[in-house]
Every structure is written in structure tokens, then in C-alpha cells.
C-alpha positions in Angstrom: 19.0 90.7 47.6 16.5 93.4 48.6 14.7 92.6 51.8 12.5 95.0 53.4 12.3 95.9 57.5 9.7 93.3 58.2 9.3 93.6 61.7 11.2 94.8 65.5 10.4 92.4 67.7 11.5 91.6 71.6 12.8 88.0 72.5 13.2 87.2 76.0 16.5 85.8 77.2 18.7 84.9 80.1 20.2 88.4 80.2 16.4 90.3 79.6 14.8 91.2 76.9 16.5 91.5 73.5 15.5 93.6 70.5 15.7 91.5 66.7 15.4 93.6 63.8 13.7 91.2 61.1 14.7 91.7 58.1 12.5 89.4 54.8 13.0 89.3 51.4 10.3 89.6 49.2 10.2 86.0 47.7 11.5 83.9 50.3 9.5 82.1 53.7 12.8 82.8 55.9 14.3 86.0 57.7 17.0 87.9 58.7 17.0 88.5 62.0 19.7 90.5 63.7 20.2 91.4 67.1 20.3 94.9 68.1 20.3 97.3 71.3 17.1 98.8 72.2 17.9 102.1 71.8 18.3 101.2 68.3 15.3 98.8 68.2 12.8 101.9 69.4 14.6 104.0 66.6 14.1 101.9 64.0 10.3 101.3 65.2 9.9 104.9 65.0 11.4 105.4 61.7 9.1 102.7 60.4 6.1 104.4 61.7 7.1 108.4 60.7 6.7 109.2 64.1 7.8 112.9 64.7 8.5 113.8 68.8 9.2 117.0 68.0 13.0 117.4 69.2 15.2 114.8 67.1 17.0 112.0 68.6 20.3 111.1 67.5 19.0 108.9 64.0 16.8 112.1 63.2 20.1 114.5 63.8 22.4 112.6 61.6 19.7 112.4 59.0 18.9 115.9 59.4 22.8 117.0 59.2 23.4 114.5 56.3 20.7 116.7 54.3 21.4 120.1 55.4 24.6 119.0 54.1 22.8 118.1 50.3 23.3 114.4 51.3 20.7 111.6 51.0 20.6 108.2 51.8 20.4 106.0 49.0 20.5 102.4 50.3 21.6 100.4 52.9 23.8 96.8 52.7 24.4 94.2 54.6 27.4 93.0 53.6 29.0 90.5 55.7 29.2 88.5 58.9 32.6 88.5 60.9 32.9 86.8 64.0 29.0 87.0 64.9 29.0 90.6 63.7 27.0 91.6 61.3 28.5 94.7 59.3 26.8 97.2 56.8 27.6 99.7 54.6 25.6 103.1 54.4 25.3 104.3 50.7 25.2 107.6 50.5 24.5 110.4 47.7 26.3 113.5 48.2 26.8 116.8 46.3 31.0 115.3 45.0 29.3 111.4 44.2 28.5 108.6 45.5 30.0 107.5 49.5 30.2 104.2 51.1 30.2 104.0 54.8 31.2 101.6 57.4 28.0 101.6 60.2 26.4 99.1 62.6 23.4 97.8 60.6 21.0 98.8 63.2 22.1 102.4 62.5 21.9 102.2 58.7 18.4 100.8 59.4 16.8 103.4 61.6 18.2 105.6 58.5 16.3 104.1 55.7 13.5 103.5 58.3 13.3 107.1 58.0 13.8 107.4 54.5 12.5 104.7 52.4 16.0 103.8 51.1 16.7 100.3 49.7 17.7 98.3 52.1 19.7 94.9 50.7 21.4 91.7 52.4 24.3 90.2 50.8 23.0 86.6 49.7 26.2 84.6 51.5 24.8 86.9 54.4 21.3 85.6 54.6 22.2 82.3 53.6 24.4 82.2 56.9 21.8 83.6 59.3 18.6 82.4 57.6 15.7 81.5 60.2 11.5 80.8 59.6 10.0 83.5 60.1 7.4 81.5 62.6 10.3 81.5 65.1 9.7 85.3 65.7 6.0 85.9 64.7 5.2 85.2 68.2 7.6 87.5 69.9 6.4 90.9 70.8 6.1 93.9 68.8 8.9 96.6 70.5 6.4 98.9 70.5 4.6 97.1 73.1 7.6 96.3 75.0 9.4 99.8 75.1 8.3 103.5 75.6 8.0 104.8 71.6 6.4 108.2 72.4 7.8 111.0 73.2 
């Protein structure tokens, strides 16, 4: 199912605050969420909002060697949960074909954050972690959590 990057938000929690990447399909009331680092939750925010800092960070590298290499990011899946992990696969265009690649989907996010590529859930997968979307309306926005400029 395609789902688009609806939010990054910050819930607080015994062990501090913790970055949830919101992923929301277009006809459905529920989400996605998925835990993530902050490192990755500020690169994602950033990708969302075409923010250029001048020197890239490590999202903006990979991207950058990817197409210097004549690759392009085509879309981004979440395909499964294994013991509380989410995992995703990073679909690639290249100048030999088409290339699937194992990442962490907060990586494959900041990616198509960046890009615009399709970004889909597995339906077993959002079946499994499927929350309202009220629960985190009311969390705060990274961006007013964390340092996003340069």
C-alpha cells in the first residue's frame, strides 16, 4: 500500500525523548508509526522540507554518490516486521537494472524524503503496527525538539 511521510514527531519516554517517523496511507484514519534514532528523525525532517546546509550529511552523501554513480532512487518498502524490527528494502534504478537493497527504514526514508520516491508498507505490515493517528497528533514536531539548521 502507498503511504506517504506524514509526520516526525517526538514522544517522551522513560529513557528521553524518542523520534516516530509517521508513516499514513492515503485512505485510511490509522498510521504507521515507527521508531527511529534522532539522527535519523532530523534527517528525514530535513529531507521533507528540501533544506540545503550547504555541506551534506551522510543521507545527502549517499544520495549524491548513488547519482554520480547514474543511480536513482525509485521507491522505498516496508516489507516486514521481525522480532520488533521493522525492515525495508531500498529500490533502486541503476545504469545495469533494477537493485533491491536491504536498509533500516529510517534510512530508506530520509532517501525518498529527499527525492520524492514512492514510499509503500507491506499491508500484513501495517496491519501489525496500525495505531490512530490522534495518538501522535499531539506529540511534538522534531523540528521543535531538535537543532534542524545548520
Amino acid at each position: 500500500m502507498d503511504v506517504t511521510i506524514d509526520a516526525v514527531r517526538v514522544a517522551v519516554t522513560d529513557e528521553g525523548p524518542q523520534p516516530i517517523v509517521v508513516l499514513a496511507p492515503d485512505d485510511d484514519d490509522d498510521v504507521l508509526p515507527i521508531f527511529i534514532r534522532l539522527e535519523e528523525g532530523v534527517s528525514i525532517a530535513r529531507g521533507m522540507e528540501a533544506e540545503d546546509i550547504g555541506r551534506p550529511l551522510t543521507h545527502d552523501l549517499l544520495l549524491d554518490v548513488m547519482e554520480e554513480l547514474g543511480g536513482r532512487v525509485e521507491r522505498v518498502v516496508v516489507s516486514e516486521l521481525s522480532n520488533h524490527t521493522y525492515i525495508a528494502e531500498l529500490h533502486v534504478q541503476t545504469p545495469r537494472g533494477e537493485t533491491v537493497i536491504d536498509a533500516r527504514p529510517s534510512d530508506s526514508l530520509a532517501l525518498a524524503a529527499r527525492t520524492g520516491a514512492n514510499v509503500e508498507v507491506a499491508e500484513e505490515v501495517f496491519e501489525d503496527g496500525r495505531q490512530s493517528r490522534a495518538q501522535f497528533d499531539d506529540l511534538q514536531d522534531i523540528r521543535d525538539v531538535a537543532e534542524i539548521g545548520p
